[in-house]
N, C-alpha and C positions, 0 to 999 in steps of 0.2 A: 404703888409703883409695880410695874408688872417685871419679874425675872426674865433674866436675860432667855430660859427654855420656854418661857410662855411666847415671848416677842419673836422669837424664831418660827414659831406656826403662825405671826401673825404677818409673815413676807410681802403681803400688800398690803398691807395698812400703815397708816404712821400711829405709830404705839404711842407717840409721846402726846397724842390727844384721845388714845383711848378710855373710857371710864369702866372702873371693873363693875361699877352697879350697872351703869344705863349699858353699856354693851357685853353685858353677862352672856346673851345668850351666842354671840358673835366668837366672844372667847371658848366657852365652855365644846362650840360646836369644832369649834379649830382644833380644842387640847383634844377633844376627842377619838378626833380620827385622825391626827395628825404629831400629837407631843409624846415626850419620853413619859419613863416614868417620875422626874420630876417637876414635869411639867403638870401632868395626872395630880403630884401630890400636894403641888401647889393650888391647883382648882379644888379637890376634896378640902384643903382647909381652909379655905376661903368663901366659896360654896354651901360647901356640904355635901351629904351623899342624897338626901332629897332634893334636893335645891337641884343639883346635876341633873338627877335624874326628870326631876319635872321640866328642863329645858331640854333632855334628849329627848324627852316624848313627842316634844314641840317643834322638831328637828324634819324636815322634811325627808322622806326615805331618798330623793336623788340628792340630797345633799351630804347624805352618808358614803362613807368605804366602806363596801358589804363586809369585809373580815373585821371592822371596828364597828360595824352594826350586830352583830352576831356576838361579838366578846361581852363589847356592853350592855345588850341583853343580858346576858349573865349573869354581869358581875353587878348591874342595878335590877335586874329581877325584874324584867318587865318580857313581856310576850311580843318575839316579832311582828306581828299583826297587829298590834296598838301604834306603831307606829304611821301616822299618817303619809297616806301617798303624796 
């Protein structure tokens, strides 16, 4: 069941048919650029920090917020230019 800070970035969807497996990358791309920090701490323990980050790489750059494209570079250690256009 997903927290009430995850369901909050997920404003158009209906949460109550979302799957955390099969729409991993749908969640992880919302908390991204979109959730608190425990919304964030809820996808790193559920996820993981690889797990995240190989669905951010996966993430289309216009589907990013540049200042949450830029952070999480950092904070998963990948180079902005591995991100696919």
């Amino acid at each position: 069941m997903l927290p009430q800070s995850v369901k909050s970035v997920l404003w158009s969807y209906d949460t109550n048919i979302i799957d955390i497996v099969a729409d991993r990358k749908l969640i992880v791309s919302q908390v991204l650029n979109f959730g608190s920090k425990e919304a964030t701490d809820w996808a790193m323990s559920n996820y993981g920090k690889m797990g995240i980050r190989e669905v951010a790489l996966s993430i289309p750059r216009g589907r990013w917020n540049k200042k949450s494209l830029a952070f999480w570079s950092l904070v998963l250690n990948f180079p902005l230019d591995s991100v696919k256009s």
